[in-house]
Every structure is written in structure tokens, then in C-alpha cells.
DOMI-738225 format. One line per 3 residues: number of its first residue (from 1); their letters; for each residue x, y, z of N, C-alpha, C, O. Coordinates in steps of 0.1 Angstrom, whole numbers, plus 2048, in hexadecimal, padded with zeros to 3 digits. Example, Ala and Ser with C-alpha at 12.3 -4.5 7.8 and 13.67 -1.06 7.14 Angstrom:
2
1 = AS = 884/7C7/84E/87B/7D3/84E/884/7DF/84E/88E/7DF/855 ~ 880/7EA/847/889/7F5/847/881/800/84F/886/80B/850 $
END
This chain:
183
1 = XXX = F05/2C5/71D/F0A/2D0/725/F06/2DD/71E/F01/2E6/725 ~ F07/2E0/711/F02/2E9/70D/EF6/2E7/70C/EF7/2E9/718 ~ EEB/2E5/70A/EDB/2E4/70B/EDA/2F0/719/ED6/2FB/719 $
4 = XXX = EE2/2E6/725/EDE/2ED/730/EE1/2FE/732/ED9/307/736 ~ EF2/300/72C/EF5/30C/72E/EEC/316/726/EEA/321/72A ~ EE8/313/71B/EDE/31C/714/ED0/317/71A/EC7/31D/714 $
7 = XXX = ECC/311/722/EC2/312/729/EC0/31F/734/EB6/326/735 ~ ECC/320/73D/ECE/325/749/ECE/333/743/EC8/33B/749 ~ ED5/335/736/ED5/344/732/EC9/348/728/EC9/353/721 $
10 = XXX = EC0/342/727/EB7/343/721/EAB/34F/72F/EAC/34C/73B ~ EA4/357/72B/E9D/363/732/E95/358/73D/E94/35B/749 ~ E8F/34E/738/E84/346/743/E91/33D/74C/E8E/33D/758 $
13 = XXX = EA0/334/748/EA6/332/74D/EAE/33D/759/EB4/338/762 ~ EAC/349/758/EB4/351/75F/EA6/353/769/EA7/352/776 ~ E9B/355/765/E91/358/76E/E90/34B/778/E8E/34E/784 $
16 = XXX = E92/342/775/E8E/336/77E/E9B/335/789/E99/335/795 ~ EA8/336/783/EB5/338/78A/EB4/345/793/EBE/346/79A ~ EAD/34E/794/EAB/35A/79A/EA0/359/7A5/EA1/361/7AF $
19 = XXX = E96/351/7A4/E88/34C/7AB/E8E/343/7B6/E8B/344/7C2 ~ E98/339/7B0/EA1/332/7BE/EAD/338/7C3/EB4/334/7CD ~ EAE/33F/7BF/EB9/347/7CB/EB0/352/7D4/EAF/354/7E0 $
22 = XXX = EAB/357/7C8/EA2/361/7D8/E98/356/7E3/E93/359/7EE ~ E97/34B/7DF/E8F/341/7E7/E99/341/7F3/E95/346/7FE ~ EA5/33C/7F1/EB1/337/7F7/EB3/344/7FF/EAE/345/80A $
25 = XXX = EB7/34C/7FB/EBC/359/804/EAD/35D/80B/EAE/365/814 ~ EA1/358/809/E98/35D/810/E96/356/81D/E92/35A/828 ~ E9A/349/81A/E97/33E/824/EA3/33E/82A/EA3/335/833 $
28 = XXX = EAE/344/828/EBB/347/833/EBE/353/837/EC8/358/83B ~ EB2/358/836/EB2/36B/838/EBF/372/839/EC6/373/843 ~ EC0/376/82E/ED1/375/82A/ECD/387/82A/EC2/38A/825 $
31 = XXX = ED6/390/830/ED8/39F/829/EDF/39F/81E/EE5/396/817 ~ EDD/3AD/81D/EE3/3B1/80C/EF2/3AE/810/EF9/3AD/806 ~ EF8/3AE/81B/F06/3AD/819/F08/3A1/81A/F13/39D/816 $
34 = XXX = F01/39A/81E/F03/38C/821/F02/382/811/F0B/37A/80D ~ EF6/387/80B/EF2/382/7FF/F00/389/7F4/F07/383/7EC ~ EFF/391/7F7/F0A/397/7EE/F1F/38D/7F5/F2A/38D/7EF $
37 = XXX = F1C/388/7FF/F27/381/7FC/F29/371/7FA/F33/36A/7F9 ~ F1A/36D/7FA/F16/35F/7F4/F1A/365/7E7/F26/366/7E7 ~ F16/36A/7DD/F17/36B/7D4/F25/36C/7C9/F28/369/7BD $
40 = XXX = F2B/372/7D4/F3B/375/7D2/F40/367/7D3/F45/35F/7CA ~ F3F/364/7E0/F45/351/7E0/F40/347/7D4/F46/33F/7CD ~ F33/34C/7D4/F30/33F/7C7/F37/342/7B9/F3B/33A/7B2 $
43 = XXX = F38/353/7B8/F3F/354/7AF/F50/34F/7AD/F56/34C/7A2 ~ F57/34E/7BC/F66/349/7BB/F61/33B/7B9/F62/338/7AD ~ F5C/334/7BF/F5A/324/7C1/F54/31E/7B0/F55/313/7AC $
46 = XXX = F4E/328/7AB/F49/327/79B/F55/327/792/F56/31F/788 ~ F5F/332/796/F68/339/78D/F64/33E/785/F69/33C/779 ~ F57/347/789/F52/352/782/F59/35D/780/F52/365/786 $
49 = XXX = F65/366/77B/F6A/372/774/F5F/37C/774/F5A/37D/769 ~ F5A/383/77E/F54/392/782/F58/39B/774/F64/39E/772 ~ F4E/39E/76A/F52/3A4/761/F55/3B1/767/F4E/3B5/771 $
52 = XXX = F61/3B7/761/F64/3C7/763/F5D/3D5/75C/F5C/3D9/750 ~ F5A/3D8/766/F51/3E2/75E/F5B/3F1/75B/F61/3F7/763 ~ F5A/3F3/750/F68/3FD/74E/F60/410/751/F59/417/74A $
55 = XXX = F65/413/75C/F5D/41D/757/F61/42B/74D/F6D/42D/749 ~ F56/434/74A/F58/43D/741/F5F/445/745/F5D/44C/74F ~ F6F/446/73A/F79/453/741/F72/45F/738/F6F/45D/72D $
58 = XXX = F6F/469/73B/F70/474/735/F7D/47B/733/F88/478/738 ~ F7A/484/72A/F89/488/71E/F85/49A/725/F7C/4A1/722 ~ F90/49B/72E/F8B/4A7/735/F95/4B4/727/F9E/4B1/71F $
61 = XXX = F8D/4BF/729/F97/4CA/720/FA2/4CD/725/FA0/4D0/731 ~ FAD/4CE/721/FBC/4D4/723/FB7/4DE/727/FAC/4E3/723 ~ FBF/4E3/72F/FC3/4F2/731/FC1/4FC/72A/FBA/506/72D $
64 = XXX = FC9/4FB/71C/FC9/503/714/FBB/504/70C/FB7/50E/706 ~ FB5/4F9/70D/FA9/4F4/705/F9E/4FF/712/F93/502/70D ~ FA0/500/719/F94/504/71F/F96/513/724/F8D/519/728 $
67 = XXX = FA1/516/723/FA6/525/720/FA3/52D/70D/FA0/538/70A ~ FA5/524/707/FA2/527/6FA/F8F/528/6FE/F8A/534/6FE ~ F88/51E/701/F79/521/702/F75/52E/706/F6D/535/702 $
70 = XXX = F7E/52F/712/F76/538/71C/F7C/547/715/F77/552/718 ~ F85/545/70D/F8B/558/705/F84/557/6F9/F85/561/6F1 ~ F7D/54C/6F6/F74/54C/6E9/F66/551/6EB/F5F/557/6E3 $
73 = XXX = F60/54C/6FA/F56/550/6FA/F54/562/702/F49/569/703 ~ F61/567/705/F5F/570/709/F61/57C/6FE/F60/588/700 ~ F62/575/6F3/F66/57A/6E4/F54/581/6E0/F51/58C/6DD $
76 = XXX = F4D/572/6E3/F44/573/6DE/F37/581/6E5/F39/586/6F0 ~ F2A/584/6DC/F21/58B/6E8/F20/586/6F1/F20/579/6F3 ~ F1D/592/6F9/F12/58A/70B/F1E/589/70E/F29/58C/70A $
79 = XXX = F13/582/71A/F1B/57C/72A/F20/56E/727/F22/566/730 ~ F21/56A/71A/F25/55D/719/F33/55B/71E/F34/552/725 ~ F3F/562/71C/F48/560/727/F48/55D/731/F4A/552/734 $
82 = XXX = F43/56A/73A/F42/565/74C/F3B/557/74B/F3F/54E/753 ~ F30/554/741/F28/549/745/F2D/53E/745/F2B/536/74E ~ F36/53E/739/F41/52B/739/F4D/52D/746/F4F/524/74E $
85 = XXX = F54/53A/746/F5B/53C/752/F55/53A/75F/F5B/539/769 ~ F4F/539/75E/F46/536/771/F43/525/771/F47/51D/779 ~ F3B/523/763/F3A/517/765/F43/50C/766/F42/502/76D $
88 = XXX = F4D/50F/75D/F60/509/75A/F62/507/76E/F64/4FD/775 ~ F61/516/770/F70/518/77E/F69/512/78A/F6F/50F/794 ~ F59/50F/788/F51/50C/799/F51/501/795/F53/4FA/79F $
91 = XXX = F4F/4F9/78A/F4E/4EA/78B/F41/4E4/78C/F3D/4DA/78F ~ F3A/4F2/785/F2C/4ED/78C/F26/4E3/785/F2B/4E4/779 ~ F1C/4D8/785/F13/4D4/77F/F09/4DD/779/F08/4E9/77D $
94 = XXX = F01/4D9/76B/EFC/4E4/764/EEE/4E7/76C/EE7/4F2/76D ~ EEC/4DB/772/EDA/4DB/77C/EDF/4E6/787/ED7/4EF/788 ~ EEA/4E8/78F/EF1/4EE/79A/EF0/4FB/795/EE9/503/79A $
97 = XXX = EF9/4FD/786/EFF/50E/780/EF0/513/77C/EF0/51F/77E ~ EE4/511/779/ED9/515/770/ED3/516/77F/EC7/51B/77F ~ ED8/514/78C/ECB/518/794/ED3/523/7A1/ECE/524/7AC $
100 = XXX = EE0/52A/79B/EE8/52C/7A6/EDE/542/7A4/EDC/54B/79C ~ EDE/53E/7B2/EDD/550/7B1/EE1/558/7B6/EE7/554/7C1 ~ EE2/566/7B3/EE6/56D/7B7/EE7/571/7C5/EF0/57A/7C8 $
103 = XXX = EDD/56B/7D1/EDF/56C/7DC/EE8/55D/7E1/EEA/55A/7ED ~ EED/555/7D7/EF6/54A/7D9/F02/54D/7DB/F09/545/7E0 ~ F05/559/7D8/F16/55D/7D6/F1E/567/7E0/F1C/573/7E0 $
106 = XXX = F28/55E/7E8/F2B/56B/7F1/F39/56F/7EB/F42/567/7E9 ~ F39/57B/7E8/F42/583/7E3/F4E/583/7EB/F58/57E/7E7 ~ F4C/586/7F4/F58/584/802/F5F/57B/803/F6B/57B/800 $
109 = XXX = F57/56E/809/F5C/563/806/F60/559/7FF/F63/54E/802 ~ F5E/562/7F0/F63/55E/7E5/F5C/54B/7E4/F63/544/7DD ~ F51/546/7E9/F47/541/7E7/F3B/542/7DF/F36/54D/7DF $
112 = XXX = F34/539/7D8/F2B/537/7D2/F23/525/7D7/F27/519/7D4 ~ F16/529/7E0/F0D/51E/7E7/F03/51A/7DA/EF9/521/7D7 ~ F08/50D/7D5/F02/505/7CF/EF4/504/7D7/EF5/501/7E3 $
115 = XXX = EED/507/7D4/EDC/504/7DE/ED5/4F7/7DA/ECF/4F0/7E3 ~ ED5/4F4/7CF/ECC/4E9/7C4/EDF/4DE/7C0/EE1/4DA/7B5 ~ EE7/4DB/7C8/EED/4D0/7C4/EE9/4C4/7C5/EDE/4C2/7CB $
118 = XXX = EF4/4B6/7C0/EEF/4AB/7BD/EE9/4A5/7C9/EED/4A8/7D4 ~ EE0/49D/7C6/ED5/499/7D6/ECF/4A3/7DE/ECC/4A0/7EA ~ ECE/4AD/7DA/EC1/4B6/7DE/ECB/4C1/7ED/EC6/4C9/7F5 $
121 = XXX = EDB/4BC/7EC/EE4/4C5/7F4/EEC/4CC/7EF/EF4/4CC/7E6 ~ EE8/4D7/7FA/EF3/4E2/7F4/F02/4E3/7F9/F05/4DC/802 ~ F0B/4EB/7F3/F16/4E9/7F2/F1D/4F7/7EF/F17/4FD/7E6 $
124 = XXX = F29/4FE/7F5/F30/506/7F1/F3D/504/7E9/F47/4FE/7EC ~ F3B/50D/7DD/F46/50F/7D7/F51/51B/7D8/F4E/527/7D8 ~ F60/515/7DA/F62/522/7D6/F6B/528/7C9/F6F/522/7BF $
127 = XXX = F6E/535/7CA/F6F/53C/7BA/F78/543/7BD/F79/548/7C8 ~ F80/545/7AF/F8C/54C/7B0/F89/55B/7B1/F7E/55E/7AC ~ F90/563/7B8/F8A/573/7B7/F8A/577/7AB/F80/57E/7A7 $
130 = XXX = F94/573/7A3/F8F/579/797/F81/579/791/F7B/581/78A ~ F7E/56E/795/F6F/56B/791/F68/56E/796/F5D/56D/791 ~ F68/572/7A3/F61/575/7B1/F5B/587/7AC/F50/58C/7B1 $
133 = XXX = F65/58D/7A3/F67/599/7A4/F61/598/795/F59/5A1/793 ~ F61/593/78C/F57/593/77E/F47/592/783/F3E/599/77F ~ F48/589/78B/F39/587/78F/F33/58D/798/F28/589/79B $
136 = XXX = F3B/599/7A1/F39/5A4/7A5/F30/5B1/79C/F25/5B5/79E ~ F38/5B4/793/F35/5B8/786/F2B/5B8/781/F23/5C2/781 ~ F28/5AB/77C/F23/5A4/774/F13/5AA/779/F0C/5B2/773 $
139 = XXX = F10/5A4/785/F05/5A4/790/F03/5AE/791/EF6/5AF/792 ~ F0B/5BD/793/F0A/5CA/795/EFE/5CC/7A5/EFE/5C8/7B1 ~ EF8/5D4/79E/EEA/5D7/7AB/EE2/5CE/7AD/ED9/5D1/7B5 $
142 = XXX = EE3/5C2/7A8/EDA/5B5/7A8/ED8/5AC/7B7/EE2/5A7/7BC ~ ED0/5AC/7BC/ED3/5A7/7C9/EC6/595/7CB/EC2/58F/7D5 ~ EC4/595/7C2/EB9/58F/7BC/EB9/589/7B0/EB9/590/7A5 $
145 = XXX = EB6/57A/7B1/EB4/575/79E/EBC/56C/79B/EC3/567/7A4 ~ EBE/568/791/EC6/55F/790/ED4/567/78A/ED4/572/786 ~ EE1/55C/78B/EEB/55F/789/EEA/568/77D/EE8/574/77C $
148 = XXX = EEC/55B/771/EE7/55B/765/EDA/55D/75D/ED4/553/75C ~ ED4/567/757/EC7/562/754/EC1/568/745/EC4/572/73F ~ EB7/55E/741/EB6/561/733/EB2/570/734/EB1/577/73E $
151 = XXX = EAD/573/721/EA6/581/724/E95/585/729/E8F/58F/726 ~ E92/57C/730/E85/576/738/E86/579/746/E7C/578/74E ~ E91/57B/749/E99/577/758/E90/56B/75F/E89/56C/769 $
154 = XXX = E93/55F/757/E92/552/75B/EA1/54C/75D/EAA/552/758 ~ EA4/53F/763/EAF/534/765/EB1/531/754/EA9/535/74C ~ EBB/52C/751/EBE/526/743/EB8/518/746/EB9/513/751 $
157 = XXX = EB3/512/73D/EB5/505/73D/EC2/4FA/73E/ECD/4FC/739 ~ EBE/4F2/745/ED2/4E9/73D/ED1/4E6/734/EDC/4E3/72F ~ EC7/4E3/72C/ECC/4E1/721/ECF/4EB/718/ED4/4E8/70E $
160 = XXX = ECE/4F8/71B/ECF/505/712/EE1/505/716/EEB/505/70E ~ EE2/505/721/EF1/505/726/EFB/4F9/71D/F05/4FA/716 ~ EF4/4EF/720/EFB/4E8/715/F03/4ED/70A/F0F/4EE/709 $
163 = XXX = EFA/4F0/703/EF5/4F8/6EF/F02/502/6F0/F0C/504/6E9 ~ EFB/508/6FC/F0A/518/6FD/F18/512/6FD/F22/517/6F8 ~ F18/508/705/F24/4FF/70A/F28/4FC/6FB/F31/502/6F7 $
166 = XXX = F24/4F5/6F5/F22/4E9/6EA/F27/4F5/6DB/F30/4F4/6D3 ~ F20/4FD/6DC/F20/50A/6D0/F2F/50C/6D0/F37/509/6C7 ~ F33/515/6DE/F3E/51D/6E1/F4A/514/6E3/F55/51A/6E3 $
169 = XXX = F49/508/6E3/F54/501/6DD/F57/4FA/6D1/F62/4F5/6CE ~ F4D/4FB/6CA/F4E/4F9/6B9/F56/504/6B5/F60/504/6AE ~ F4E/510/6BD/F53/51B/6B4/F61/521/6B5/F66/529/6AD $
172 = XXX = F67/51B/6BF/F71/51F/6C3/F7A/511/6C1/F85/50E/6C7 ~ F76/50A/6B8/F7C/4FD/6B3/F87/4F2/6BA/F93/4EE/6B9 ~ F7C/4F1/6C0/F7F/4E5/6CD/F7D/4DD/6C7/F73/4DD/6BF $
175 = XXX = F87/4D1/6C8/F80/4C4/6C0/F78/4B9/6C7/F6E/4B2/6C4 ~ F82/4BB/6D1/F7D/4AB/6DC/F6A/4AF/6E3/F65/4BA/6E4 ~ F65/4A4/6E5/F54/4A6/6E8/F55/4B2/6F4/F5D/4AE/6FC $
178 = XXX = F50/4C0/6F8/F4C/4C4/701/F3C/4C7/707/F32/4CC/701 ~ F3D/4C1/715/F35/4C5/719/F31/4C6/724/F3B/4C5/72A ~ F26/4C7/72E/F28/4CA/73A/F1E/4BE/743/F12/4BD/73F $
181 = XXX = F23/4B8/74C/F15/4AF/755/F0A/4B5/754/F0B/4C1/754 ~ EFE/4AF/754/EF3/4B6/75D/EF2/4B4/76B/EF2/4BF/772 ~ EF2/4A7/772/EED/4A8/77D/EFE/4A3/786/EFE/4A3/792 $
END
């Protein structure tokens, strides 16, 4: 019995076991949902145990932890305050925040239109006035450009956004990992 079980799990044993089932589901033109509930039965009828796949919790920042960031970075030069405050309060993805512009943001309706979000759709956010009214400011006579932009007036990279992310909570002595998604 064991010869066999380490046969079956052996790379050419699994290949051959995989060669007869797509045979079988080919020759019973099974769909994916169909195949997918063969598979489930053979697993009850086997008493196969579906391993659990645990997923990853992230360790989000307290309150206080992300209020401490955002009065640390507004400590610091630049626009790096407004910059973690916008990014913190819209929720944005870092691919989303690095491509938002200035003609993205309606003041009024205290909106900001994600253009470049996940799957290639856009999306509105919205923002507290308070921030509505920094980033009024901020923008001044600008009617054009990106939100944020280096001293090139190019987009940041995400990974430069990261770095800023990653720096300004060292420095402000965060312990737990921070950082922000990309996509």
C-alpha cells in the first residue's frame, strides 16, 4: 500500500492521475461547474478533508497610531502631511493615489474620481471637507497636473510612495509593519 501512495504522489504519478481525469471529464463533457462538483463528491466519498486555506489578516493601525502618523508627517517638510492624509482618508490604492489629478477632484462634491482603479475602472471617492478644503489650498490656481507631484511635475512612483509611507512611520515610531497596497 505504501509503494502505491508514494507512487500516486510522486510528479509523474500525479501527471498520469491528471491525464485520466481530463480524459474522463473530456469524454463526459463535463463544465467547470459540473467538473468542479465531481470533484467535491469524490472528495466526500474519498474522505478527502479540503485543506483550509487561512487567509492573510492584516494588522490595520489604531486610531491613535494613524493620527500619530499623519501629525508626524505634517511635522515634517513639504506636502508630506496632506500626502499620507489623502492617502490614509480616500482609501486609495497606491496605483489609484500616484495617478489621481487635479482635474479628478470635485471640490463641491467633496469627491475625488479614481480614473486608473483596480481593473482598469474608475470609481468615486468621497472626502471629508476638511480635506476637501486642504486640497483646495493645496492645488491653489492649478487646474491641471497631477495631485501630487515630484519636483519634475511628474506622478510619484508607488514605490517612492511606499518609502514616504515606510520612512514617516519609523520616524514617528510605529512599531507594527506599515504600508500601503499597490494595486
Amino acid at each position: 500500500m505504501r509503494a502505491k501512495s508514494a507512487k500516486a504522489k510522486s510528479p509523474q504519478g500525479l501527471r498520469s492521475v491528471i491525464n485520466a481525469t481530463k480524459k474522463l471529464w473530456r469524454q463526459h463533457h463535463l463544465t467547470y461547474d459540473q467538473a468542479h462538483y465531481v470533484a467535491k463528491e469524490v472528495r466526500r466519498a474519498l474522505a478527502i478533508e479540503r485543506t483550509k486555506i487561512r487567509k492573510r489578516v492584516i494588522a490595520r493601525l489604531a486610531r491613535e497610531e494613524e493620527t500619530r502618523l499623519i501629525a508626524h508627517a505634517y511635522r515634517m517638510q513639504g506636502e508630506r502631511g496632506l500626502f499620507i492624509k489623502t492617502l490614509f482618508q480616500t482609501g486609495a490604492r497606491v496605483s489609484e493615489f500616484v495617478n489621481i489629478k487635479v482635474e479628478d477632484i470635485f471640490f463641491e462634491e467633496q469627491m475625488i474620481l479614481m480614473t486608473k482603479a483596480k481593473g482598469g475602472k474608475s470609481r468615486y471617492v468621497p472626502i471629508l471637507p476638511e480635506l476637501a478644503q486642504e486640497l483646495r489650498t493645496h492645488v491653489g490656481q492649478r487646474t491641471v497636473g497631477y495631485l501630487f507631484e515630484t519636483n519634475r511635475a511628474t506622478c510619484y512612483s508607488s514605490r517612492r510612495i511606499q518609502q514616504i509611507v515606510k520612512e514617516t512611520a519609523t520616524q514617528a515610531e510605529i512599531t507594527k509593519h506599515v504600508y500601503c497596497g499597490l494595486t
